[in-house]
NUZAVEX-900925 format. One line per field, with one value per residue: residue number from 1; residue in one letter; z, y, x negated of N, C-alpha, C in turn. Coordinates in steps of 0.05 Angstrom, whole numbers, padded with zeros to 5 digits. Example, Ala and Ser with C-alpha at 12.3 -4.5 7.8 and 13.67 -1.06 7.14 Angstrom:
<rs>
i [1	2] .
aa [A	S] .
n.Z [00156	00142] .
n.Y [-00114	-00045] .
n.X [-00264	-00257] .
ca.Z [00156	00143] .
ca.Y [-00090	-00021] .
ca.X [-00246	-00273] .
c.Z [00156	00157] .
c.Y [-00066	00001] .
c.X [-00264	-00258] .
</rs>
This chain:
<rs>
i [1	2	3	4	5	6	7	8	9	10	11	12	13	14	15	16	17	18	19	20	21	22	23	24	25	26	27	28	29	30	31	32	33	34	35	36	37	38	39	40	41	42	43	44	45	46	47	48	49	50	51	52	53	54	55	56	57	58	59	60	61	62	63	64	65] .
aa [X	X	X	X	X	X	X	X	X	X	X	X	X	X	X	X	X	X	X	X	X	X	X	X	X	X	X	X	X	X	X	X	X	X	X	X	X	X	X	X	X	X	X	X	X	X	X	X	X	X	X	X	X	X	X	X	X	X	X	X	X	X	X	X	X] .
n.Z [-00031	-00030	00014	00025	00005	00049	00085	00081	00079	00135	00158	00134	00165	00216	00212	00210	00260	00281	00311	00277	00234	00251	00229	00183	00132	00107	00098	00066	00022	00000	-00034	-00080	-00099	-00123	-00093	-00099	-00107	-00053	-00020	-00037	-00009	00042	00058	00050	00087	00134	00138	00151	00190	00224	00217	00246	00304	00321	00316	00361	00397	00406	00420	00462	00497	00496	00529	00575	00591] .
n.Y [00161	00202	00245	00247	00204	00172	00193	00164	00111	00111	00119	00080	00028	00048	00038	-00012	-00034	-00037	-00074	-00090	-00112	-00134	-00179	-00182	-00173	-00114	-00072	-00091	-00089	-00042	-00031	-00043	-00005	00057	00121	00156	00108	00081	00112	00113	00058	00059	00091	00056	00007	00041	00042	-00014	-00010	00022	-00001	-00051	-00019	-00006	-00056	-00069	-00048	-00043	-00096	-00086	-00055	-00088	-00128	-00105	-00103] .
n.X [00203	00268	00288	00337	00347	00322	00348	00398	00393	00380	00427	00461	00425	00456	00502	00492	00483	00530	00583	00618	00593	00551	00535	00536	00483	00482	00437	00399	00420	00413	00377	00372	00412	00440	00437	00483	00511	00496	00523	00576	00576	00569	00618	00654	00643	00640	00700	00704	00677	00716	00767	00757	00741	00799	00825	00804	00811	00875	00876	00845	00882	00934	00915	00914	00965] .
ca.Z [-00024	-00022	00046	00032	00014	00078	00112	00079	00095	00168	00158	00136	00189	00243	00214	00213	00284	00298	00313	00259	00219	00257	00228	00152	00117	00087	00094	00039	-00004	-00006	-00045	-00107	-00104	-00127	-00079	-00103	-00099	-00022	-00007	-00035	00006	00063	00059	00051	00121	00156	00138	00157	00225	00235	00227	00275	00327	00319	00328	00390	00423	00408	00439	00494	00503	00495	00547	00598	00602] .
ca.Y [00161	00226	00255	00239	00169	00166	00195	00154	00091	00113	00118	00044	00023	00045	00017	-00052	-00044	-00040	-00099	-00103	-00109	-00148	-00212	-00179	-00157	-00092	-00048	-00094	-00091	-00015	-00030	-00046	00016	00097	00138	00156	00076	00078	00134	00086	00026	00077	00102	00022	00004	00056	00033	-00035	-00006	00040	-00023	-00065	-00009	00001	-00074	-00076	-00019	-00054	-00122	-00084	-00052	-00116	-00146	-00092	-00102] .
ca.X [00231	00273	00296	00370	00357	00318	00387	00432	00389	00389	00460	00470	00422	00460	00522	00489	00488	00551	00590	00637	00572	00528	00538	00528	00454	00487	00422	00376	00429	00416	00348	00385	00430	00429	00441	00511	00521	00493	00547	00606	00574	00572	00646	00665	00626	00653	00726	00704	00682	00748	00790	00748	00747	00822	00840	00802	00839	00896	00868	00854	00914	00949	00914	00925	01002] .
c.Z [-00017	00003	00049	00023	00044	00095	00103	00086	00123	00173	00165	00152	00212	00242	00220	00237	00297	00295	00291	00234	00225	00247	00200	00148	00100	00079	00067	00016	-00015	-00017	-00074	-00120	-00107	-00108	-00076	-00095	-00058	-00011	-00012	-00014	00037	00082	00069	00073	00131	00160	00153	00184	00244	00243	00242	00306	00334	00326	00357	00406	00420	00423	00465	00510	00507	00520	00573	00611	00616] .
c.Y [00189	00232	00247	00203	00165	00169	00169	00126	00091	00108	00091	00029	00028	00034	-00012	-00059	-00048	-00069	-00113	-00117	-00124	-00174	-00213	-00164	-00138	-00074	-00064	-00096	-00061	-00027	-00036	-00019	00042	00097	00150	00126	00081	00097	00127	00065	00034	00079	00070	00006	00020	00053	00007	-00033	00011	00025	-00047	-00054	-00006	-00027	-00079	-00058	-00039	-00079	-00110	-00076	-00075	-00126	-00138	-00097	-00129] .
c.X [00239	00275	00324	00370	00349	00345	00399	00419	00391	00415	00476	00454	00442	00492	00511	00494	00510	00572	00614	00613	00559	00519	00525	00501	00461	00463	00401	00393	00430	00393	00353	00408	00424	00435	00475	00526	00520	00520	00571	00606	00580	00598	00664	00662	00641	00681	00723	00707	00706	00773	00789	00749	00779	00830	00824	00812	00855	00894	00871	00868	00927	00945	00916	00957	01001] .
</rs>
């Protein structure tokens, strides 16, 4: 295994952890993918987790008032 797949699996590990994620097995579906693929699946996760952290601000905003 190169050094940058190693990153970019680290990468999509530590998305899995996060909670917009937790529920989905995104990191074995890197075992089927280039490397260029992992860095789309990457980009695609990290949107997923931008618009999960973003509606919970807003939740919790909401529930402050």
């Amino acid at each position: 295994m190169s050094s940058r797949r190693a990153d970019l699996i680290a990468a999509v590990a530590q998305i899995q952890n996060h909670d917009a994620c937790i529920n989905q097995d995104i990191l074995t579906f890197c075992g089927f993918l280039s490397d260029d693929e992992i860095v789309l699946h990457i980009e695609s996760n990290m949107a997923r987790v931008a618009r999960y952290s973003e509606t919970q601000h807003k939740w919790k905003r909401s529930r402050r008032k």
